[in-house]
N, C-alpha and C positions, 0 to 999 in steps of 0.2 A: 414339748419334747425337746429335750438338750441333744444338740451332736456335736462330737470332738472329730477337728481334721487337722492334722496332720503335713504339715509343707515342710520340705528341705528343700532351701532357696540356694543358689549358687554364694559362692563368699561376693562378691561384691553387692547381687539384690542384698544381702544379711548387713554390708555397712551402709549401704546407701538407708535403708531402716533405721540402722544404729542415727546415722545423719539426722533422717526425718526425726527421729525419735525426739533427739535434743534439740533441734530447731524449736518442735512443737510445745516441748516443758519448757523452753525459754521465750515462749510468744505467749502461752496462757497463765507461767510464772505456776504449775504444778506441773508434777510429774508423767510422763506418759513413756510409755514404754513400745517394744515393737507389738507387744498382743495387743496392746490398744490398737493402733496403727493397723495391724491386719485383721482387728474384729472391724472396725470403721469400715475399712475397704470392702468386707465381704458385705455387710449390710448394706451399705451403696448399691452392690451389685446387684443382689438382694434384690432392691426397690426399685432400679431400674428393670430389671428382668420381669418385675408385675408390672411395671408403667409400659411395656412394651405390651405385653399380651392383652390390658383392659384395652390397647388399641386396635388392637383384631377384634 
């Protein structure tokens, strides 16, 4: 199952993204945009949040 969310970031989280953004296409030499960057982040969080609860 797909879900679509939704974030409106303040203007400076939106450049500091924009930042990350082209740090990251000029460290792996492709493209990456802020959806990449905030699909990553959420999957991270994602995986920590099971690695917390297999520890209960």
């Amino acid at each position: 199952m797909s879900r679509m969310v939704v974030v409106t970031l303040p203007e400076d989280q939106v450049t500091q993204l924009e930042f990350l953004a082209k740090e990251e296409s000029n460290r792996i030499g492709k493209e990456v945009t802020m959806t990449d960057l905030a699909e990553r982040a959420v999957r991270q969080q994602i995986k920590r949040m099971k690695q917390k609860d297999r520890k209960r």
